[in-house]
Short mmCIF file of the C-alpha atoms (twelve columns), coordinates in Angstrom:
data_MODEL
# 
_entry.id   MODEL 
# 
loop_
_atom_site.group_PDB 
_atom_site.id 
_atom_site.type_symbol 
_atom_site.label_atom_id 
_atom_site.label_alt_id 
_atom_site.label_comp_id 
_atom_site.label_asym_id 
_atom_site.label_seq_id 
_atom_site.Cartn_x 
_atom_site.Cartn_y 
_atom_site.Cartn_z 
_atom_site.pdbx_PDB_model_num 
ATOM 1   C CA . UNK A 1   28.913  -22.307 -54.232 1 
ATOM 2   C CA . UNK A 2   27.171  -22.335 -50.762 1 
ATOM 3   C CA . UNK A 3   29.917  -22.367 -47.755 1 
ATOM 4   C CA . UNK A 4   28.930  -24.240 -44.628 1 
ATOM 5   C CA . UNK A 5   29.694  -22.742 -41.529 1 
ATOM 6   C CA . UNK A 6   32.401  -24.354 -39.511 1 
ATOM 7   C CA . UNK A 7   34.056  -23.182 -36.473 1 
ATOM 8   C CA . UNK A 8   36.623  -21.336 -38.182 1 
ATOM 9   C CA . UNK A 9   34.305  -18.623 -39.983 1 
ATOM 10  C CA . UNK A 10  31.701  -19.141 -37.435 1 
ATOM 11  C CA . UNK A 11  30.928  -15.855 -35.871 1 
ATOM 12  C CA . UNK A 12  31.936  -15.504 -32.192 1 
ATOM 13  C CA . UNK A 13  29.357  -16.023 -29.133 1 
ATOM 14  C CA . UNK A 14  28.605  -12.872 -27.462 1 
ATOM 15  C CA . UNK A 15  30.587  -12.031 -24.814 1 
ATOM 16  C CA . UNK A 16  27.955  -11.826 -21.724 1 
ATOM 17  C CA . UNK A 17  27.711  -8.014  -20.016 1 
ATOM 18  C CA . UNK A 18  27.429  -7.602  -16.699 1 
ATOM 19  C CA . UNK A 19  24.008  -6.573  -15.396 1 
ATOM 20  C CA . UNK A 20  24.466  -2.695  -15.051 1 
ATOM 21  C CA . UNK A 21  23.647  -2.008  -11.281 1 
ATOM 22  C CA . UNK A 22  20.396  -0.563  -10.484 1 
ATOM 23  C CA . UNK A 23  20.385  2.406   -8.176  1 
ATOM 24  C CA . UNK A 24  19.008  1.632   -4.565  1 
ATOM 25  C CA . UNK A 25  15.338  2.987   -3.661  1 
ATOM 26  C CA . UNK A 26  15.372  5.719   -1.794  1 
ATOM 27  C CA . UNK A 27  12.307  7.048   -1.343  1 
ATOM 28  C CA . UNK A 28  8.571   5.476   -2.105  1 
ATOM 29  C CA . UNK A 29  5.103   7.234   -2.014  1 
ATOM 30  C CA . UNK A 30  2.676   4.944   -1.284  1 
ATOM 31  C CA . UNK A 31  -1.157  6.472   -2.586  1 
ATOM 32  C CA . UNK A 32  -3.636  4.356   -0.363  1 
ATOM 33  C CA . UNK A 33  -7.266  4.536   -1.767  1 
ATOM 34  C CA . UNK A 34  -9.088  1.712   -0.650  1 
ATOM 35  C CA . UNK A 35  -10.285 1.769   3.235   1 
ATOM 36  C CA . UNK A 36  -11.285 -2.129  4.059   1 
ATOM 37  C CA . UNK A 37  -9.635  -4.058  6.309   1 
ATOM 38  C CA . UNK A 38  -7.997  -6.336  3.466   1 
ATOM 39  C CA . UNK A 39  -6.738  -3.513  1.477   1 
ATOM 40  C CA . UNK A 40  -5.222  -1.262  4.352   1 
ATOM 41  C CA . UNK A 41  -2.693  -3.923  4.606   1 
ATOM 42  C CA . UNK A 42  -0.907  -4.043  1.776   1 
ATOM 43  C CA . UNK A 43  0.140   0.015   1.762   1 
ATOM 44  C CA . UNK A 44  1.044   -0.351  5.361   1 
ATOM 45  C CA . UNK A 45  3.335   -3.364  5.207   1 
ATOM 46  C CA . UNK A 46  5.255   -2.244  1.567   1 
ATOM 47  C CA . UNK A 47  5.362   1.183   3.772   1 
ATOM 48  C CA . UNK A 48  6.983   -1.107  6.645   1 
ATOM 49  C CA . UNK A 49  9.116   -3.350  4.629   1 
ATOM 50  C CA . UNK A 50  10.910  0.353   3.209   1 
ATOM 51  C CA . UNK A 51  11.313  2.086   6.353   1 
ATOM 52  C CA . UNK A 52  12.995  -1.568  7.911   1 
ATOM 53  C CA . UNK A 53  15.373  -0.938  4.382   1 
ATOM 54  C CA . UNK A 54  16.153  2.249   5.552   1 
ATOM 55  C CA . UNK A 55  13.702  3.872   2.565   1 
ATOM 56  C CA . UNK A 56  12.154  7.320   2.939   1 
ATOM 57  C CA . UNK A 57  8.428   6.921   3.153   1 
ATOM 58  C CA . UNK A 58  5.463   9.050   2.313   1 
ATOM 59  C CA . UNK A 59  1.566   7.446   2.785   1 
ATOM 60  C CA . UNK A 60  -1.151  9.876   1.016   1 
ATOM 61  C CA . UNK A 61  -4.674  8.613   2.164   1 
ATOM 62  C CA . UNK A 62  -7.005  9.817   -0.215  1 
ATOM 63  C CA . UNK A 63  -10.896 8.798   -1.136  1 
ATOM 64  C CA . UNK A 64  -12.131 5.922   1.382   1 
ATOM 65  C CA . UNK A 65  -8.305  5.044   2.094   1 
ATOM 66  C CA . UNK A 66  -9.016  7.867   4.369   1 
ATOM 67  C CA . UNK A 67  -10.800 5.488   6.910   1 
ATOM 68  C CA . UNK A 68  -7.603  4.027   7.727   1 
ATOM 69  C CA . UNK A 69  -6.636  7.649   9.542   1 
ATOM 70  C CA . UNK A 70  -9.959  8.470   10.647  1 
ATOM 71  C CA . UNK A 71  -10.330 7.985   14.609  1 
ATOM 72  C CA . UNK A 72  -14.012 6.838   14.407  1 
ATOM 73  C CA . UNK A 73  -13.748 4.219   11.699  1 
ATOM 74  C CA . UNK A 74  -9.936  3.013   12.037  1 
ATOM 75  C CA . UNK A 75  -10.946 0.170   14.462  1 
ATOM 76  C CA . UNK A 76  -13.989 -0.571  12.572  1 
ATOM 77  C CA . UNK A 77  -12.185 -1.437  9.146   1 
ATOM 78  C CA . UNK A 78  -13.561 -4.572  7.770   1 
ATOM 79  C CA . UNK A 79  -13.735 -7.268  4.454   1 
ATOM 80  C CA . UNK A 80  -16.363 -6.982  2.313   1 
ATOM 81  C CA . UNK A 81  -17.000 -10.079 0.973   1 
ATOM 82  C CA . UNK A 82  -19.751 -8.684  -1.934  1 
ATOM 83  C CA . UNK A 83  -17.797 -8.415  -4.950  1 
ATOM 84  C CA . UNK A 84  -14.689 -9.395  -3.844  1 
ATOM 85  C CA . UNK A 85  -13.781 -12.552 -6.858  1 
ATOM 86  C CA . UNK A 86  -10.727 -13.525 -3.781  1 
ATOM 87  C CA . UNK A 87  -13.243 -14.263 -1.383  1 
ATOM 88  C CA . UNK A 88  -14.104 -18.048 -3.678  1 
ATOM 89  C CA . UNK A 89  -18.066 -17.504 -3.068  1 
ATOM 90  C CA . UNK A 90  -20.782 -16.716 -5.053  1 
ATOM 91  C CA . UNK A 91  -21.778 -12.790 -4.893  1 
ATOM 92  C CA . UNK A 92  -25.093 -13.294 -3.132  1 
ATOM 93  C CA . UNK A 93  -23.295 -15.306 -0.528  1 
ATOM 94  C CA . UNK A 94  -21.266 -12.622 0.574   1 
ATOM 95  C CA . UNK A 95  -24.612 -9.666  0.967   1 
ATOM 96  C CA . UNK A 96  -26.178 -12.454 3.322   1 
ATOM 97  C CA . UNK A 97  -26.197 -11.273 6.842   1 
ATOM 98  C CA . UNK A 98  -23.067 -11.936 9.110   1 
ATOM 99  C CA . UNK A 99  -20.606 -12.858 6.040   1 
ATOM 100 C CA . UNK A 100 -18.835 -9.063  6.640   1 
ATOM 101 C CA . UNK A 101 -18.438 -9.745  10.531  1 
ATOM 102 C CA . UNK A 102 -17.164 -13.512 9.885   1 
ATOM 103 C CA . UNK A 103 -14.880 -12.715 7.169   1 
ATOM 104 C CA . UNK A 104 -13.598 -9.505  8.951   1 
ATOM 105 C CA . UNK A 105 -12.997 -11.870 11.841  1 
ATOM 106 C CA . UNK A 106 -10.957 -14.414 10.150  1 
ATOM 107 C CA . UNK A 107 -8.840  -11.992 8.612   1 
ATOM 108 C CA . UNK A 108 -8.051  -10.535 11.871  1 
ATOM 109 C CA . UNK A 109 -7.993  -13.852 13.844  1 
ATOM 110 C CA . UNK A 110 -5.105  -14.970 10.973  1 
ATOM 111 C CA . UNK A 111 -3.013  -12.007 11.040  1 
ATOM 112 C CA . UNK A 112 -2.977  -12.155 15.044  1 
ATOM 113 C CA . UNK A 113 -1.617  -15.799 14.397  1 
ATOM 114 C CA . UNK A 114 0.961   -14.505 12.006  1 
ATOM 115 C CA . UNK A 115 2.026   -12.171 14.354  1 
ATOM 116 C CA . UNK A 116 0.741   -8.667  11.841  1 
ATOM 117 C CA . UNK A 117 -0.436  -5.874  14.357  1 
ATOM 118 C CA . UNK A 118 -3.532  -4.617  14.240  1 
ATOM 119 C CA . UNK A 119 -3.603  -1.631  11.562  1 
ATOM 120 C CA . UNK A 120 -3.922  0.980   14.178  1 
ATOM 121 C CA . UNK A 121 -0.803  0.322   15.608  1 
ATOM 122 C CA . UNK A 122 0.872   -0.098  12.514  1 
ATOM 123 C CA . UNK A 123 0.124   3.640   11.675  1 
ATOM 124 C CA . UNK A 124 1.891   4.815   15.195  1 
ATOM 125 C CA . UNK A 125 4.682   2.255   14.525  1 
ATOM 126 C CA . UNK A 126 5.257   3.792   10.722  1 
ATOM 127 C CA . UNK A 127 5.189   7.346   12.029  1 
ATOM 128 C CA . UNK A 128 7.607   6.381   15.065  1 
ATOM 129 C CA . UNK A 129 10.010  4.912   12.106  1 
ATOM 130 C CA . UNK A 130 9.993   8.597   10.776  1 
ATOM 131 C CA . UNK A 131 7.441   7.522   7.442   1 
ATOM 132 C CA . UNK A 132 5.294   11.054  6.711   1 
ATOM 133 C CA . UNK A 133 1.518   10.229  6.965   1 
ATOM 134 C CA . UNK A 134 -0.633  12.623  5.104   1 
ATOM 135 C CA . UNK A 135 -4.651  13.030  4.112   1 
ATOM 136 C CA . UNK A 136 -5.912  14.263  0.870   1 
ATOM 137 C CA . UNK A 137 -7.687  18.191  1.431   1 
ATOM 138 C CA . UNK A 138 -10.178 16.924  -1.527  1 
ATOM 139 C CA . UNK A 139 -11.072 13.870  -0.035  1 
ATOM 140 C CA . UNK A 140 -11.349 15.070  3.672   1 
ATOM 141 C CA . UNK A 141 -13.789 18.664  2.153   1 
ATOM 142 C CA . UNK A 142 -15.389 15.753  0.548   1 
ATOM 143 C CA . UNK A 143 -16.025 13.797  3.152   1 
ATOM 144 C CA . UNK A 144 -16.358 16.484  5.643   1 
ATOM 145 C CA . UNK A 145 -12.947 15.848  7.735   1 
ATOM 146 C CA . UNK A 146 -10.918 17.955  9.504   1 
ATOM 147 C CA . UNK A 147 -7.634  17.337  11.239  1 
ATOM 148 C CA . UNK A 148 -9.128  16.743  14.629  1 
ATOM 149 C CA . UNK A 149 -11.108 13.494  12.496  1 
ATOM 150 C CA . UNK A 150 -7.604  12.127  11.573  1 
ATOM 151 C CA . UNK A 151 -5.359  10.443  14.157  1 
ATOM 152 C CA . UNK A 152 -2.014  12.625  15.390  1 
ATOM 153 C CA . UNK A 153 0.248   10.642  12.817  1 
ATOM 154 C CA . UNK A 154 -1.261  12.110  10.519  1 
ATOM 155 C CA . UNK A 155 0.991   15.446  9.906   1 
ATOM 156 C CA . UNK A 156 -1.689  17.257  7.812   1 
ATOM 157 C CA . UNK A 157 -4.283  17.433  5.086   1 
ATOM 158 C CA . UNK A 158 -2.119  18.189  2.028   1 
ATOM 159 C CA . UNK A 159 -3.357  18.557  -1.417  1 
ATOM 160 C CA . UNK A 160 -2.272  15.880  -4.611  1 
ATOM 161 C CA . UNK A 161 0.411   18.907  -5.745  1 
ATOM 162 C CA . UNK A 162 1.614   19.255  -2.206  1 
ATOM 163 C CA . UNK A 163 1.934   15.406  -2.373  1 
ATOM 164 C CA . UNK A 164 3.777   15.286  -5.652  1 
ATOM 165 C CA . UNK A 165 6.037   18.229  -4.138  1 
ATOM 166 C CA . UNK A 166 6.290   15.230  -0.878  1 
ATOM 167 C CA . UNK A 167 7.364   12.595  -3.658  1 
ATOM 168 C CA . UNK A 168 9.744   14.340  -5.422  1 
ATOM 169 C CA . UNK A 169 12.704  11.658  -6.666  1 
ATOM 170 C CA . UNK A 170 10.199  8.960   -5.213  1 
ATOM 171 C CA . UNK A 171 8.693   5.756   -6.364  1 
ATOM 172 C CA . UNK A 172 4.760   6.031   -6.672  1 
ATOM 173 C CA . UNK A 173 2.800   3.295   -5.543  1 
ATOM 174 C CA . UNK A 174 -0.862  3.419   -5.598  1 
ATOM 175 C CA . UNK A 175 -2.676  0.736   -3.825  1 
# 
């Protein structure tokens, strides 16, 4: 004979667990690979955001995320609208001439209004906070860098096992 279920021999609702606390970040390692304008941002502001928490921070520039430290082209950073799917616009619109200047200018002109420094003095602001800046020693051989390329936040050209030995305990971000 089949039994229905009443509250009597109904089993019991769980008993909700608290939500076991998570232990605080402490340290991040942010890998920055991408050197335009619109993707500088993103490593330097996360970078930012963890120092203003009080967060050890390490930045590793490695392949063309080395412009961002390089004297020459740090000022010169810009948005390439080719093959960028964010941008809204066909492909071929973005190659035609003047699209990488206007773009570039717009993204500058709008982080001015939202009161974002320019990426340059981000850099010297993150080192100030006491965030470790380094360069990839592949990258800058590759490119033919040296440390007198780089701009004096940088601490030094370290290689990817001297930067794991940098992010020990640390949360890896690569951007």
């Amino acid at each position: 004979m089949a039994t229905l279920a009443t509250e009597q021999n109904a089993p019991a609702p769980p008993i909700p667990q608290p939500e076991p606390e998570l232990e605080p970040i402490k340290k991040v390692s942010i890998i920055c690979s991408k050197g335009s304008l619109d993707m500088a941002y993103p490593g330097l502001i996360l970078a930012n955001a963890a120092r203003m928490s009080g967060i050890e921070v390490t930045l590793f520039f490695t392949f063309w995320g080395m412009d961002i430290v390089t004297k020459k082209k740090l000022d010169h950073l810009a948005v390439s609208p080719v093959g960028n799917p964010s941008m809204g616009m066909p492909t071929f619109l973005g190659g035609l001439p003047g699209m990488q200047a206007m773009a570039s200018h717009m993204m500058k002109k709008k982080m001015d209004e939202l009161d974002i420094p320019p990426v340059s003095e981000m850099i010297e602001t993150l080192a100030d906070s006491g965030a470790e800046i380094y360069a990839c020693r592949l990258a800058a051989d590759m490119m033919g860098l040296t440390e007198e390329d780089l701009v004096p936040q940088v601490k030094e050209i370290i290689s990817a096992m001297d930067f794991f030995d940098h992010s020990k305990g640390a949360n890896i971000i690569f951007i």
